[in-house]
Every structure is written in C-alpha cells, then in structure tokens.
C-alpha positions as CSV (number, residue, x, y, z in Angstrom):
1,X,-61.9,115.5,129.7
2,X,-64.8,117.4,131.0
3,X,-66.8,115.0,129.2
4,X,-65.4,111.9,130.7
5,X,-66.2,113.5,134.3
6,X,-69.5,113.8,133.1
7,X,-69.9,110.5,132.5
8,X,-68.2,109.0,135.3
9,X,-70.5,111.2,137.9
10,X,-72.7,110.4,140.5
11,X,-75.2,112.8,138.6
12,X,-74.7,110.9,135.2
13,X,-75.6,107.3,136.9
14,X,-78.6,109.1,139.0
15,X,-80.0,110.1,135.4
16,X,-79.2,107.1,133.8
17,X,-81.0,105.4,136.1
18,X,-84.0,107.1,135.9
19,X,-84.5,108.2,132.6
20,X,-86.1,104.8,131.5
21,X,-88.5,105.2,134.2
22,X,-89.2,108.6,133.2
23,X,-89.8,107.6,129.7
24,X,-92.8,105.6,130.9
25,X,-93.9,107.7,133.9
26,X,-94.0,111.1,131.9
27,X,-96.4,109.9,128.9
28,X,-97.7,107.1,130.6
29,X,-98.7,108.4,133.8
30,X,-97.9,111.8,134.8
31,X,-99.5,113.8,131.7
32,X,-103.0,111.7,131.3
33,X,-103.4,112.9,135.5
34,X,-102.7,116.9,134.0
35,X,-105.0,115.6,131.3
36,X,-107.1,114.6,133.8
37,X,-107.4,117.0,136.1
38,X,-108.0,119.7,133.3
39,X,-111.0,117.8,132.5
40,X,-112.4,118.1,135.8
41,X,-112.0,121.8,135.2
42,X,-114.8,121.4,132.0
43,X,-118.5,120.3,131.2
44,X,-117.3,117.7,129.2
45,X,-120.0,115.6,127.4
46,X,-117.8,112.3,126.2
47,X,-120.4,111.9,123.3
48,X,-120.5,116.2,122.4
49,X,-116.5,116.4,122.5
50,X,-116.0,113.2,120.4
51,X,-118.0,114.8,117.6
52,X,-117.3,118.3,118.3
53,X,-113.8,118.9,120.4
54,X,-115.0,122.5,120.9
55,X,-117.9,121.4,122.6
56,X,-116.8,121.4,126.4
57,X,-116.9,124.2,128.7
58,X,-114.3,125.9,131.2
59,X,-116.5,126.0,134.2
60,X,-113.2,126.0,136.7
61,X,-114.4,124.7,140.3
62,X,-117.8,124.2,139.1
63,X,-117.4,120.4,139.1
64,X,-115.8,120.0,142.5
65,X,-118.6,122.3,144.4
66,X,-121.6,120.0,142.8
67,X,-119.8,116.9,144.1
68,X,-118.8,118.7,147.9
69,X,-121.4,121.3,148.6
70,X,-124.7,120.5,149.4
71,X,-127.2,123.0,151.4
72,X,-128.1,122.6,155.2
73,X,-125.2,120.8,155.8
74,X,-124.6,119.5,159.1
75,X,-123.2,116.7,161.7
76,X,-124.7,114.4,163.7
77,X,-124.3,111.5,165.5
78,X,-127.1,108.9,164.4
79,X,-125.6,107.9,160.9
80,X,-123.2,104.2,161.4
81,X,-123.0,105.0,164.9
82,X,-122.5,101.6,166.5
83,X,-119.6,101.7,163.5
84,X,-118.3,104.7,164.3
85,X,-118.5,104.1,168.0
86,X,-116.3,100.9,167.7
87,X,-113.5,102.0,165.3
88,X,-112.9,105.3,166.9
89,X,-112.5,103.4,170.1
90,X,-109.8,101.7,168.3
91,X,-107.9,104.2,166.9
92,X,-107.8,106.0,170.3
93,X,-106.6,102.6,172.0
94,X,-104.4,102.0,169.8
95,X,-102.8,105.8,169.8
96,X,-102.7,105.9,173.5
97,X,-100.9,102.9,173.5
98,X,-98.6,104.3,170.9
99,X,-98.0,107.7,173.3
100,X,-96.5,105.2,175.4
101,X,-93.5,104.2,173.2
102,X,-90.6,106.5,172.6
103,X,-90.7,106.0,169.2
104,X,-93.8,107.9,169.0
105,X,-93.3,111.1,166.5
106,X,-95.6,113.0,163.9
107,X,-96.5,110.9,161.9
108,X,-98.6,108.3,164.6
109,X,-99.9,111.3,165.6
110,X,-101.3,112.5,161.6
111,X,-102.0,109.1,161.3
112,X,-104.5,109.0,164.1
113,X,-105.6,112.2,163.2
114,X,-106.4,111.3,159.7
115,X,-108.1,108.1,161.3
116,X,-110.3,109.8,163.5
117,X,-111.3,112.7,161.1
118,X,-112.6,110.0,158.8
119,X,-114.3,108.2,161.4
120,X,-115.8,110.5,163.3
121,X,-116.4,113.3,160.9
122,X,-116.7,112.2,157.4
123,X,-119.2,109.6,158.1
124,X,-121.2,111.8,160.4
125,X,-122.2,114.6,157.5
126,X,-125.2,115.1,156.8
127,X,-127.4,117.2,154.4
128,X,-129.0,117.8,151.0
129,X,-126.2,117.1,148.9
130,X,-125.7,118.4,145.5
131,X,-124.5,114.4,144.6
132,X,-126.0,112.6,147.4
133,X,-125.1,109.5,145.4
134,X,-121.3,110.6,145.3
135,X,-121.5,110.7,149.4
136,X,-123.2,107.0,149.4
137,X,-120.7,105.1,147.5
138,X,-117.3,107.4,149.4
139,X,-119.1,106.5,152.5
140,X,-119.5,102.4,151.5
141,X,-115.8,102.6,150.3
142,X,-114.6,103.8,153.7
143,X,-116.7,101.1,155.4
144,X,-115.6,98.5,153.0
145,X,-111.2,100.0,153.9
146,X,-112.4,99.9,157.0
147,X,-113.3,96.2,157.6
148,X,-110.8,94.6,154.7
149,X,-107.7,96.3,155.9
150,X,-107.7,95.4,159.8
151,X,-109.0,91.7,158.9
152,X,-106.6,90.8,156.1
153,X,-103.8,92.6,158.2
154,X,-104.9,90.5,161.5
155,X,-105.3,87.1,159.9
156,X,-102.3,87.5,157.4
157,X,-100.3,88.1,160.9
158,X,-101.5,85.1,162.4
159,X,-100.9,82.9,159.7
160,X,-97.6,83.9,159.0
161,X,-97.0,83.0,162.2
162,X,-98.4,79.4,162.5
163,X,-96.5,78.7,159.2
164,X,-93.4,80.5,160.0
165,X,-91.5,76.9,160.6
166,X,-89.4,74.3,158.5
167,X,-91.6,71.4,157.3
168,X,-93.4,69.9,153.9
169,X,-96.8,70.6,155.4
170,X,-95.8,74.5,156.6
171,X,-94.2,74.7,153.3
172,X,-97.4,73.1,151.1
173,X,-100.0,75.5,153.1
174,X,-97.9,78.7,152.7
175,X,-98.6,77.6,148.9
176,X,-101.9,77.1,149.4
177,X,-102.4,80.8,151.2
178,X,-100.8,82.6,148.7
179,X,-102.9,80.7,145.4
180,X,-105.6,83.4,145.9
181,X,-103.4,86.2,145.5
182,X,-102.3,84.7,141.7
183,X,-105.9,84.7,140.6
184,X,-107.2,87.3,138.5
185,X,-110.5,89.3,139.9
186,X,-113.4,88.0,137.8
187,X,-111.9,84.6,138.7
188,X,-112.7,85.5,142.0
189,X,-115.6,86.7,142.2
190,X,-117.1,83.8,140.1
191,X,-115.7,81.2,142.9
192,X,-117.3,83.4,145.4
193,X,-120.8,83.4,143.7
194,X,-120.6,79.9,143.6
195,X,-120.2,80.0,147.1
196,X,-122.8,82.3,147.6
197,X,-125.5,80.8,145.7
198,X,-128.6,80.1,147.4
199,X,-129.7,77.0,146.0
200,X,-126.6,74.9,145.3
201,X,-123.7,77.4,146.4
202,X,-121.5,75.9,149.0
203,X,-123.0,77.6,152.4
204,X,-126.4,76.4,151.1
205,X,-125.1,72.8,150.8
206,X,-123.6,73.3,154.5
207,X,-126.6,74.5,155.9
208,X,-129.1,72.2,154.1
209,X,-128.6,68.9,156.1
210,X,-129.6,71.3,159.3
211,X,-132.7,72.5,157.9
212,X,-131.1,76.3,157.3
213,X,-132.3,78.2,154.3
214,X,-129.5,80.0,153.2
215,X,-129.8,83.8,153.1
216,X,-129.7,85.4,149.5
217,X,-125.9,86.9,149.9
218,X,-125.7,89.2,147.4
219,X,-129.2,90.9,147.1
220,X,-129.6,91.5,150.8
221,X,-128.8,95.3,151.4
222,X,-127.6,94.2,154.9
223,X,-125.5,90.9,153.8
224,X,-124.3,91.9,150.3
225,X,-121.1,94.7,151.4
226,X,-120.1,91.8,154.0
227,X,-120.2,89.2,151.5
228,X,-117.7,91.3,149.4
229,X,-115.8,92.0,152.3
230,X,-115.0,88.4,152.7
231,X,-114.4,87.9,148.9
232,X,-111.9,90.2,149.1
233,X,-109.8,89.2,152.7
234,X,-110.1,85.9,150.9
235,X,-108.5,87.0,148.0
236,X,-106.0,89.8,149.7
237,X,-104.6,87.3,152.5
238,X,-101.7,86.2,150.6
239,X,-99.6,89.1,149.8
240,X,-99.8,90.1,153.4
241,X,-98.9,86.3,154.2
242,X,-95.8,86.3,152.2
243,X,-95.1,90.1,153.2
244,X,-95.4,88.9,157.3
245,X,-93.2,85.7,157.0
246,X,-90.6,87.9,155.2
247,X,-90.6,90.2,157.9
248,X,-91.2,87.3,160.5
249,X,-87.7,85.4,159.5
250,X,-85.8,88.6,160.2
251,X,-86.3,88.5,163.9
252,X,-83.4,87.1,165.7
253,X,-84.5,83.6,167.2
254,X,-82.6,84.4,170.1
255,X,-84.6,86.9,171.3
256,X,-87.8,84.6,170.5
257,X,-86.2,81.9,173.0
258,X,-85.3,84.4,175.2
259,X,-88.9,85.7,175.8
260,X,-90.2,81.9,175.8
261,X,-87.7,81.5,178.9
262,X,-89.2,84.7,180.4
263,X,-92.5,83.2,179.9
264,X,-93.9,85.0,177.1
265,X,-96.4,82.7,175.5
266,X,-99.3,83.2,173.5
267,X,-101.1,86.6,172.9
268,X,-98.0,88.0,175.2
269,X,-95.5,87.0,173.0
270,X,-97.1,88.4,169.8
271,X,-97.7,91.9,171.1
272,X,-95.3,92.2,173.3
273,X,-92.8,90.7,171.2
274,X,-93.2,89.8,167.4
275,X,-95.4,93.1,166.2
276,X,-93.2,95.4,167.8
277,X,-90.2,93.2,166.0
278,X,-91.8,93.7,162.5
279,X,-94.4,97.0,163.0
280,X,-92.3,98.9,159.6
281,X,-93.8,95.5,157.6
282,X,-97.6,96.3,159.4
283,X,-97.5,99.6,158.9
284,X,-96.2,98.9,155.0
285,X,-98.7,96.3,154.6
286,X,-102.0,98.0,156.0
287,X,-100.7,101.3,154.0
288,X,-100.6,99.1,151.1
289,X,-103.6,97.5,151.5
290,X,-105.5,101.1,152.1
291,X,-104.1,102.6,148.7
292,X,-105.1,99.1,147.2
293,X,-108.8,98.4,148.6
294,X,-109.8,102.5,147.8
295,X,-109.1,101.6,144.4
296,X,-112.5,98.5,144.6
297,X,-114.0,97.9,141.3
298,X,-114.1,94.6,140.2
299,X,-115.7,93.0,143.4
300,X,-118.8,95.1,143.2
301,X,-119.5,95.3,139.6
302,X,-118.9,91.6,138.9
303,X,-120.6,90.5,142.0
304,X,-123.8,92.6,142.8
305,X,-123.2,95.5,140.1
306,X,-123.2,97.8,142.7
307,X,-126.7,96.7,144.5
308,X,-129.0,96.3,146.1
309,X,-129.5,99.9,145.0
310,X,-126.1,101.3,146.1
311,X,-125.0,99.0,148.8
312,X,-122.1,98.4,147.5
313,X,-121.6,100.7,144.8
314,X,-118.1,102.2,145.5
315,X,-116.4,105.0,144.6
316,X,-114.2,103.5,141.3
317,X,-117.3,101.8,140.2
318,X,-119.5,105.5,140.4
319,X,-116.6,107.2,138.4
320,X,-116.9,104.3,135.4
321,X,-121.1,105.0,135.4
322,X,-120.3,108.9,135.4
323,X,-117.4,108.4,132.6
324,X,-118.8,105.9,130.3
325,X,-122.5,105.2,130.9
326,X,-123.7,109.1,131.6
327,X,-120.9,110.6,129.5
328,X,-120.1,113.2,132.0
329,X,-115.9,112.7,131.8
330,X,-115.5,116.1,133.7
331,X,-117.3,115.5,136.7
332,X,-115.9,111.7,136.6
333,X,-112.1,113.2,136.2
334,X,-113.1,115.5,140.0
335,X,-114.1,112.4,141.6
336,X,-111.0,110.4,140.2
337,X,-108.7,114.0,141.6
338,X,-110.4,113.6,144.6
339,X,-109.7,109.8,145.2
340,X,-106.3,110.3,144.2
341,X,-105.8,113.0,146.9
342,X,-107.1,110.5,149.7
343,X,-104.4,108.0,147.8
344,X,-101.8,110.8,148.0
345,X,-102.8,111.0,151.9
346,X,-102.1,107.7,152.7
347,X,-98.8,107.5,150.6
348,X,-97.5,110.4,151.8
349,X,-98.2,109.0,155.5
350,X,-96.3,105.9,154.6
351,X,-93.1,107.6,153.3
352,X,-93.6,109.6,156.8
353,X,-93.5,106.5,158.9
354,X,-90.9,105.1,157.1
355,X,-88.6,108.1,156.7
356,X,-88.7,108.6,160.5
357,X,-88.1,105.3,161.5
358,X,-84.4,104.9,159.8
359,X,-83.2,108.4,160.9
C-alpha cells in the first residue's frame, strides 16, 4: 500500500523526471567542473602528470593570485575611454529610463550595477600584472560582448519586425535570416575570409571599380576585432530573429491598431509599444547571447588566430594555449573557474529577471 502511494506521488514523478537528466548532468557535467576546479588548486604540468600522476602540486590559491594580482595596481581613466565613455552613457540612460517604470525592482538595479562595474571599472585597471596577457584577452572579450550583443539584439528586433507579416516573400526571407544560424563555425568563418580577402574577397571586388584598395581586414590591429565582430552578428542574427517574431506574434493586434489610431508610428510605436510588449524575450535573448559570445573561440582562432599579436585573442582561446600548447592545465582550469563565475553572473541575473516578472 505504502508502496503504491509511493509511486503515485508528486515526489515520485518529480524524481522520475529528473533522474535521466541527472544521469547525464552528474558524470557529464557536474563532476569534470569539481574536477576542474581541483586542478586550478595544483601546478599541474599536462605532460609531468601524464607520465607521473604524482607529479602535480597543491599550491591552493596560488593560481588565482598570479592571474588577479599584479603590483602598483591602479585606475585610471585613459585606457578605451571614448568606449567606456559611450556605453556607460548607455547603461545610465537606459537605467534612468527604467526608474521610471513601476516595474522596476532589484534586479534592473544589479543589472546596471554589474554593467557599469564592468564598464567603468574593469576596463579602467591598470598595473604590472602578474598575467598581463590574461588581462588583454578578458578585456578584448568584454569589448567583443560588448558590441555583438547590443547589435545582434537591435538588428534581430528590427527584422523581426519588418517580416513579422503573412506573405511568400516575408516567409522566404525569414528563411533566409535564419540559414546562418544552421551553419557550423569554421563554415563561417571561411565565408567571411572570403569576404575579407584583399585581393579577390568580395569588399575588394566592391571597392575596385572606385579605385579603393581594400584594407587588409584581418591583420590590421585596429580593423581585425571589428571584422569578427561582424562575422559573428552575421552569424548570431537568426536565433534572435526567430526568438523576436515568437515573441512578436504574441502581442494582441488590437492593441497594435489601437496605438496606430492614436498615432503611434515609427520609432514611437516600437519603444513605446512593441519592446515594452516583448522586453522578458530582450532580456532572454541579450542574456543568452552574453553567456553565448563570452564563450568566443572559433571566430578568432580560425580567423586571425588570435592576432595581430593579441587583438583578438579572447579569453576561451587563451585557456586552449595555456591547457594544450604550454601544458599548464592548473592555471587554465582558474581561468575556465573564473569565466564560469562571470557565466554564473549573468545566469543568475536572468533567472532574477524572470522570477520577478511572473510573481
């Protein structure tokens, strides 16, 4: 009898619904992170321990003060500054604007917070780090987050909305949009270098007839992080597409024609009207996309292999050098701890968002 309660309880279904996730998620995922993370507690030489597993060394911390500390660290206000200047002007627009709704709570004002910190603070450091290397390619990640997210997030909008209507050619161009997204990274990147290239790549060809030599995309330390920037919207644009017309086909269209008979047109009517119709599938989508573009690898090692010197070397890519090419799996497993903290962060600020919105 007892048995046959058991089985027919809420807690039996609630276990026999998770346990084949479980099976995967333990072995799979949750013990190679405590692996992990007890690495980055060791001087672990991948070549010493693969010969000799007594060969690493419990140094505790030892790995996560060489890749923070530094000596004479400071703060100032010359490093990115025009960059700095212009997205913290954003944020604080865009939070101001956000005291004024009444659905302000704690989490618009961690996710400012968070914003500005990185912003304004992080990028500001300065100093004689232990790994300056380490602070390079965190600070080239952030910039490259930086520019992908709000781009991909602001163009995915607007398309979804021009195509968010009944028709073969509305139908045919969604399609179209969303091909990228299907394509697998090296695929494209090697479209993009085609593109790129200076002698017959397609902006060469474009600029040709006009006399235009075309700049050398990839090798030019001040071009090269844009020209993966614009891989990757490229690339990115359709999962936010499909995400925004999904969101988009929820709204009511009465209350559409009822702002186009109050005169909201244009501009007015998207920000006065469709965001705040749809802003739990912006903030889903440019959380998303922040967990996603932290995690760059492909684009920069397949493109300009992290050059011109470390232009674009990014944070992934510097943890597969420290792993596999210098051996040095410890200090590798602290950056990889540390990136999944600023992953955490973000995540953590989504289920935030989202858990105060439905109560």
């Amino acid at each position: 009898m007892r048995l046959n309660s058991f089985l027919q309880s809420d807690t039996f279904s609630g276990w026999a619904f998770i346990t084949p996730y479980l099976l995967a998620f333990v072995p799979l995922l949750l013990w190679p992170f405590i692996q992990g993370f007890w690495m980055s507690l060791h001087e672990w030489n991948l070549l010493a321990v693969t010969f000799n597993p007594s060969a690493k060394e419990f140094i505790g911390i030892g790995n996560y003060v060489r890749l923070m500390g530094g000596d004479n660290l400071g703060w100032s206000l010359q490093p990115m500054w025009l960059f700095r200047l212009v997205v913290s002007t954003m944020i604080i627009a865009l939070y101001v604007r956000s005291l004024r709704s009444k659905a302000t709570d704690i989490s618009h004002h961690l996710m400012a917070g968070v914003a500005l910190l990185t912003t304004v603070v992080l990028l500001g450091l300065t100093g004689d780090w232990y790994d300056t290397r380490f602070w390079i390619v965190v600070r080239n990640t952030l910039v490259f987050v930086a520019w992908v997210v709000p781009v991909t997030t602001i163009l995915a909008l607007l398309l979804a909305i021009a195509l968010n209507r009944e028709g073969r050619w509305a139908s045919t161009l969604r399609s179209v949009f969303f091909f990228s997204q299907i394509l697998s990274v090296t695929v494209v990147t090697l479209i993009w270098q085609l593109v790129y290239g200076v002698r017959n790549g397609f902006i060469a060809n474009v600029l040709a007839p006009f006399g235009i030599d075309s700049p050398n995309w990839l090798t030019n330390d001040q071009l090269a992080m844009g020209a993966i920037v614009a891989a990757t919207v490229w690339w990115s644009v359709g999962f936010a597409l499909i995400l925004f017309l999904a969101g988009l086909q929820q709204i009511p269209s009465e209350r559409l024609e009822a702002a186009t008979l109050d005169g909201a047109e244009g501009w007015r009517k998207i920000v006065n009207i469709i965001v705040p119709s749809i802003i739990r599938t912006v903030q889903f989508v440019m959380i998303m996309q922040i967990v996603l573009h932290f995690q760059v690898f492909g684009q920069s090692q397949l493109m300009t292999q992290g050059g011109p010197g470390d232009a674009t070397n990014v944070w992934v890519r510097y943890i597969y050098q420290t792993a596999f090419r210098d051996s040095e799996v410890g200090y590798a497993s602290a950056m990889a701890t540390v990136l999944f903290a600023f992953m955490m962060m973000f995540s953590m600020i989504q289920f935030w968002v989202t858990k105060r919105q439905e109560s």
